[in-house]
N, C-alpha and C positions, 0 to 999 in steps of 0.2 A: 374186979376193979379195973376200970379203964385209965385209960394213959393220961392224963390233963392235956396234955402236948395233942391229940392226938390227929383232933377235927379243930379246924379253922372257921369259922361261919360268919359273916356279915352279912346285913341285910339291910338294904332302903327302900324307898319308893320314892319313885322319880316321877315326875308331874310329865309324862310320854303317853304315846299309845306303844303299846308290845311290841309292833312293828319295826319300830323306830328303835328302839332301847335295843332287838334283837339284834338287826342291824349293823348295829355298833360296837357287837360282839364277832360278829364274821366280816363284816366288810373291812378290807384292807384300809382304804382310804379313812374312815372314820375310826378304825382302832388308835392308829399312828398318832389321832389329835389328844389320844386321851392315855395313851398304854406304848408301848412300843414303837421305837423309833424305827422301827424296820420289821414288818411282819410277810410271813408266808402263811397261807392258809387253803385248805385244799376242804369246803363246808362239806363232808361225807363219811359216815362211820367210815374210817381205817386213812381217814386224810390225813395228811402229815399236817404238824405247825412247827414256826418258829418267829420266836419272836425276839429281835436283839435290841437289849437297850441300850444306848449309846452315852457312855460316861458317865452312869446314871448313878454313880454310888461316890462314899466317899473316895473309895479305892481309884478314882479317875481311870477306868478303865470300863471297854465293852463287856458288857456279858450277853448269854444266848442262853434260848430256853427252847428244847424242842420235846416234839411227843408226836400224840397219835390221836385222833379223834374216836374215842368209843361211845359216846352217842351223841345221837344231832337229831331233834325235833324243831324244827321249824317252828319258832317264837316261841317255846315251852320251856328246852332244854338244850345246853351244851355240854358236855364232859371231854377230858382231854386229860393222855398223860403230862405228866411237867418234867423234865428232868433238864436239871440247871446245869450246861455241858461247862460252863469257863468257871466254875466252884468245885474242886473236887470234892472239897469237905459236903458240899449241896448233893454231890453222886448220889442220889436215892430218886426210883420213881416216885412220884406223887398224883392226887389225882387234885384235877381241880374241875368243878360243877359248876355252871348257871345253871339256876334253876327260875324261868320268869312266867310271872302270874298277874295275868291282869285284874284289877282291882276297880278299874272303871274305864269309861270311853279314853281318858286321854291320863290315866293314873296305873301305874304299873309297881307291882312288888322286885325285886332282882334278889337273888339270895346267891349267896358266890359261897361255896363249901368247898373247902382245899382239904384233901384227906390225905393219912399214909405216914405221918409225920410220928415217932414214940417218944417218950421223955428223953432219952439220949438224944433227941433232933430238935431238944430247947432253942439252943440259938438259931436254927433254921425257922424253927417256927415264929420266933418273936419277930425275924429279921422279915422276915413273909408277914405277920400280922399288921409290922408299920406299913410296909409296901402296898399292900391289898390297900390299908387305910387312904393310903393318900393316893390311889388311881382311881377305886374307887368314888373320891370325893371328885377329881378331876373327871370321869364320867358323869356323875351327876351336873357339874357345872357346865357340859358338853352339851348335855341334852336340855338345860334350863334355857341356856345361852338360844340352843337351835328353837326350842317351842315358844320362846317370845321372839323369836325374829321371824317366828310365820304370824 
């Protein structure tokens, strides 16, 4: 029996081409408009990340999220560890996946899988399922915004 908690998954498809959508996954500058108000990113199996977000919770306070890049395929795939350093209660690696598929010239899949989470890590996971929800959606509006303003 597996955990319910255990795999996070979302999935859209965003009216991009792969390039673009990748992009917005590594590139500092265009992460920040959609995800983290402060990002490090180092695009290389064993690159370090950190991403801080700035006042972003109720708790009116920073938090910081760093890891490690264990795989990086160029417009495919990204994987990376997560560990939530300013939550002790969060102290658990995690893994989190893009996994991107194109679906047409300027139409792309994104599937974001956050893994590592067990039922004892309910509220981690629910509190990560809003979050994923609403950055994700702010990516989306990122990339709508950019491909009608070409």
């Amino acid at each position: 029996m597996s955990d319910k908690y255990d795999v996070l998954k979302k999935e859209i498809v965003i009216n991009a081409p792969v390039e673009k959508v990748y992009s917005a996954l590594i590139t500092p500058e265009q992460l920040i408009q959609w995800f983290p108000n402060i990002v490090t990113i180092e695009p290389k199996i064993g690159g370090k990340i950190s991403f801080i977000l700035k006042e972003s919770t109720q708790e009116n306070r920073d938090h910081e999220i760093v890891g490690e890049i264990v795989s990086f395929i160029p417009n495919k795939e990204l994987s990376y560890t997560w560990n939530f350093t300013t939550k002790p209660e969060y102290n658990k690696n995690t893994i989190v996946t893009w996994k991107i598929e194109q679906l047409d010239k300027d139409k792309t899949k994104l599937t974001l899988i956050h893994r590592g989470f067990t039922n004892a890590d309910r509220l981690q996971y629910d509190d990560h399922n809003k979050g994923w929800s609403w950055h994700i959606k702010r990516l989306e509006n990122l990339m709508d915004k950019n491909t009608n303003a070409n």
